[in-house]
N, C-alpha and C positions, 0 to 999 in steps of 0.2 A: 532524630539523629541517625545517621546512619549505623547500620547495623553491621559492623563488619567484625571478620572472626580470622586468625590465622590457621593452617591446617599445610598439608605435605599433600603434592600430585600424586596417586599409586597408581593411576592407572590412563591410557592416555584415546584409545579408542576403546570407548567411550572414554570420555573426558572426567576424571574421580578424582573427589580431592577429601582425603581425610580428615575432617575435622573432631576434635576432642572426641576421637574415637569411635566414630563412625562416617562412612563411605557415603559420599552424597555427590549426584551427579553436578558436572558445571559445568561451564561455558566460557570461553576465552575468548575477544575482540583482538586477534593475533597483531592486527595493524596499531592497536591501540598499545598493547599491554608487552607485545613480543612472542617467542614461539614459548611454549611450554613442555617440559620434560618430565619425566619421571623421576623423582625422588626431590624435585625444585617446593621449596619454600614461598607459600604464595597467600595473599589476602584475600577472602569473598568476601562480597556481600549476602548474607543469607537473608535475608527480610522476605523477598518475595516466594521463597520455597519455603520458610517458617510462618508467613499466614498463610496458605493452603492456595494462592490465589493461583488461576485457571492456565494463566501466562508466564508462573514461574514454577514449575516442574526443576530447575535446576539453579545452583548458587552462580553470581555472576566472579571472577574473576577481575577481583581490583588492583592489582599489581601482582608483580611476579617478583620476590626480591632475589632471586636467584641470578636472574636475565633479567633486558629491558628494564632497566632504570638510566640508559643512556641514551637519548636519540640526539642524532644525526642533527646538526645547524639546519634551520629551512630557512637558507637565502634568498635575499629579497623579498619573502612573506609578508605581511604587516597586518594579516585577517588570521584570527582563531575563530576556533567553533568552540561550544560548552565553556561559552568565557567566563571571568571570575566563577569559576567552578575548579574543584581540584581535576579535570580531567580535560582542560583547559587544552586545544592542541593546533597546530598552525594547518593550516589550507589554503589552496589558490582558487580561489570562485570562478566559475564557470563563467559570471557576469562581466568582471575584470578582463578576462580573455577575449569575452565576446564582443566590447568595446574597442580594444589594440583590433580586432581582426575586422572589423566595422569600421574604423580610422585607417587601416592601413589599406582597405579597399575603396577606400575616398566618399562612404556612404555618410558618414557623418550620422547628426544628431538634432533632431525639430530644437529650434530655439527653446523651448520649456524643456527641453533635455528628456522627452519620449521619439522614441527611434522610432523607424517606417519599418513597421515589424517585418513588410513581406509575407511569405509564406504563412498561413492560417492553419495550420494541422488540426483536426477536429480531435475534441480533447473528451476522456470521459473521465470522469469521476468518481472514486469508487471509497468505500467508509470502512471498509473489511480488507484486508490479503487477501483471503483466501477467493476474492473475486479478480484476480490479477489474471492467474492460469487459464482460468474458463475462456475471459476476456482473449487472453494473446492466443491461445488457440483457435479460437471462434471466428477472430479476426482474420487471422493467415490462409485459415479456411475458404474465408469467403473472395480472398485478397492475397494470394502467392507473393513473398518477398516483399510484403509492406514494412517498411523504416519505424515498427512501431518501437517506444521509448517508455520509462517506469520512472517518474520522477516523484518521490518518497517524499512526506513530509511528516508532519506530524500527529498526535492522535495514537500513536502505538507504542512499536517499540522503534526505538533512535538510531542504535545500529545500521548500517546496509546490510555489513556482511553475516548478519542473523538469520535474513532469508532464503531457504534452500530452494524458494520456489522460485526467483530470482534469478540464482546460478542454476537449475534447469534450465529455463528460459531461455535465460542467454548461450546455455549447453548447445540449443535445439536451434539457433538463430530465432526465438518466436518474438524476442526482443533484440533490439538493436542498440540498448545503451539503458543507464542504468544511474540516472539524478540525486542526490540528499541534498534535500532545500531545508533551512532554519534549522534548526537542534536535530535535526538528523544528519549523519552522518559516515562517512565510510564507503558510501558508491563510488562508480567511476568520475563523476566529477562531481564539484560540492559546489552547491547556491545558498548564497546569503537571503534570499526571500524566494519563497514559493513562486512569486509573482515572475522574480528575474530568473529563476531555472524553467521555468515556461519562455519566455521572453528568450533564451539560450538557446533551448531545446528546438525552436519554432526558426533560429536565423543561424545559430553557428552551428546546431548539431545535425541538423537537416534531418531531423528525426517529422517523419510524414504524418505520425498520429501520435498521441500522448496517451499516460493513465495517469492521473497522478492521484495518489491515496496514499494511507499510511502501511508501517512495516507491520510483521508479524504480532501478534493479538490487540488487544485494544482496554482503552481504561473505561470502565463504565462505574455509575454509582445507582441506576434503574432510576435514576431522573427524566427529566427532558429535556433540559440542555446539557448538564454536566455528563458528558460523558464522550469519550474520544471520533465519534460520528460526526462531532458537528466541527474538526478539519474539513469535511465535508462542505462546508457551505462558503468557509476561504478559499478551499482550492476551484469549487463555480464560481466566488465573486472576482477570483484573479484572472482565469480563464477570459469570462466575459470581458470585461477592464480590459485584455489585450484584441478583444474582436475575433477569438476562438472559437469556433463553433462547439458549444458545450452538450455535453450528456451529461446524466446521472445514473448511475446505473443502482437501484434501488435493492435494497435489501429484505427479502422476501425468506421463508422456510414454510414448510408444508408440517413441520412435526418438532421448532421447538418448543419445551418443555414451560418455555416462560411465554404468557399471556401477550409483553410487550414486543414480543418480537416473529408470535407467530401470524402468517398470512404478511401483510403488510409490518415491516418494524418502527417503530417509534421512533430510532435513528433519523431511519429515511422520512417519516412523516415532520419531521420537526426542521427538517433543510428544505423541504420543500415548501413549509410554511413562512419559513423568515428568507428564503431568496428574494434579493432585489429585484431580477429580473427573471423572463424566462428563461427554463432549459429543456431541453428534450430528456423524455423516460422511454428509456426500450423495454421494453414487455414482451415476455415470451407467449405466443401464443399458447389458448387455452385450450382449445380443444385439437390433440394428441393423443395419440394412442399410446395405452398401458402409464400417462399419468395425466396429469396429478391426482386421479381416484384413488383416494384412500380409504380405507377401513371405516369400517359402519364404528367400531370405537375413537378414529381420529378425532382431538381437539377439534370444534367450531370456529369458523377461521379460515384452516391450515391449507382451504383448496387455494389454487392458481385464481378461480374466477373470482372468489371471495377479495385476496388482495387487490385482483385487478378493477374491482368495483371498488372498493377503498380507494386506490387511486385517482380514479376518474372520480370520485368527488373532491381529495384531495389540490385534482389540478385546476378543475372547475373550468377549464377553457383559454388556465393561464398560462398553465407549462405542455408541453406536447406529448401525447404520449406517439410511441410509435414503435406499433408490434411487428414483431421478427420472426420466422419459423428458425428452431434449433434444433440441434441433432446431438439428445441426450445421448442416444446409444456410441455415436463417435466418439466425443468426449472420455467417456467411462471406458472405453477400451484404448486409450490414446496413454496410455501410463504417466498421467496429469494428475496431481494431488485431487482423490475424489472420495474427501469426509472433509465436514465440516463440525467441530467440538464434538467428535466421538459418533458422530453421525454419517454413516453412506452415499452415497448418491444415488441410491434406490432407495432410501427412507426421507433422505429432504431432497426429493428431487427439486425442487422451488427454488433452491438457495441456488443450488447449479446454473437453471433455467435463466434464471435472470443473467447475469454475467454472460452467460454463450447468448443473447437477447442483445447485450451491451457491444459484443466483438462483434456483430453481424452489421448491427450499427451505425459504429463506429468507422466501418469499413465504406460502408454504404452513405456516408456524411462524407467522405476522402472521394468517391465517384460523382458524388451532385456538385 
């Protein structure tokens, strides 16, 4: 059941909402719920800041009964997102559009009703956020004024507008447009499947490279397939399916604290193992100076070569690997989110490595 609690706003930067008597941070989906004020009467959800869990540091924000209980008629709509759900709310799909603007340029539609994609933008794939920034930096780096695009799906959190790394990005022009496919929601434009906001992004949005991965944190249960990673291997098998030149860009750490995720993670070994087809793995090269040499007490593992030899048995000659030189020290002085869960970019430099490995890539898949 859901867990919800009523409580009073006190407080509005940072975002506070008093519940039976004490102050506990949250979060408001403004586009969802309406603007929020001080002294407004409002509903959280507390559930994921009363189990302790990693991704909810704050209550979310389920109505506002002060404001926002009226929205606005959306004429001519006939698509929701979050349907038979109480948060139930209309959208215009990006697919819809892309169709009127595909008919109204005389392109039409192959008799089995799959379109002549056109333009192929090499796509990567990513299982974490916090490999988006590396990625769109690394990218522009190598590639001034590339059309790169963040098409969000599922695997995290559903919101768009949760990500701060996001609205940097698009701050900085390091993205040029900003997707939610299937139960995510809230970007610049919304896609009904993963597959058709690729299929969008690739004809109408003219968006020249993709990322598409999920939002901010991720649901795991330390299994191997249940856990929000393996979006990961629908947003390669959608990619592929449209003739996209696919990455994955792999999930690697030099120093975390859990067995399954340091060196090579369990994520990424578990997509690469049930992919239909092949795809390309950018790998940051290994020998750099000042890392990935860690400490005579670092975990067994946690080096760069260690993952990368995991790989390369991992790919066996089926998937590609293909090493990148990155430029740690740009990165980390570039004022780019650089920690990952309470971690630096001098302590997992690995996690970094890979992603700036993915944007060079990526870039370099748009030139061949």
């Amino acid at each position: 059941m859901l867990k919800l609690r009523r409580g009073v706003v006190v407080s509005i930067e940072p975002l506070t909402v008093e519940v039976g008597g004490e102050h506990r941070p949250a979060w408001a989906d403004i586009a969802m719920v309406g603007e929020v004020e001080v002294g407004d009467d409002v509903v959280v959800n507390t559930q994921a800041r009363d189990l302790g869990l990693g991704s909810g540091g704050f209550d979310v924000v389920h109505v506002n009964l002060s404001r926002g209980l009226v929205a606005g008629e959306a004429e001519g709509i006939h698509v929701i997102k979050l349907n038979y759900t109480s948060l139930q709310h209309p959208v215009d799909p990006v697919e819809i559009d892309e169709q009127a603007a595909s008919t109204a340029a005389g392109l039409g539609y192959a008799s089995h009703g799959s379109p002549d994609l056109g333009p192929k933008p090499p796509t990567v794939v990513i299982s974490l956020h916090g490999h988006l920034a590396p990625i769109a930096w690394a990218a522009a780096q190598a590639r001034p004024g590339l059309r790169l695009g963040f098409l969000q799906g599922a695997g995290a959190a559903l919101p768009g507008s949760l990500s701060r790394d996001v609205a940097e990005l698009r701050r900085r022009e390091l993205l040029c447009g900003h997707v939610t496919a299937g139960p995510a929601y809230g970007g610049e434009h919304e896609a009904i499947s993963l597959v058709g906001g690729l299929d969008a992004a690739a004809r109408r949005l003219g968006w020249e490279a993709i990322v598409v991965g999920p939002g901010p944190g991720i649901l795991g249960s330390a299994t191997r397939l249940g856990h929000g990673g393996m979006a990961a291997l629908d947003a390669a098998h959608a990619a592929l399916a449209l003739g996209l030149p696919t990455l994955l860009c792999p999930r690697l750490s030099s120093s975390d604290e859990r067995d399954r995720h340091r060196g090579l993670s369990h994520h990424t070994a578990a997509v690469l193992e049930l992919l239909l087809a092949p795809v390309r793995v950018p790998v940051p090269e290994a020998e750099l100076e000042g890392w990935p040499m860690l400490s005579a007490e670092a975990p067994e593992g946690g080096s760069a070569q260690a993952a990368l030899d995991e790989l390369i048995g991992l790919c066996g000659g089926r998937h590609d690997l293909a090493v990148e030189a990155i430029d740690l020290g740009g990165y980390s002085e570039s004022g780019l989110p650089a920690r990952t869960m309470g971690r630096s970019i001098g302590e997992d430099p690995l996690f970094f490595a890979a992603p700036l490995a993915a944007g060079r890539a990526l870039a370099a898949a748009l030139a061949g």
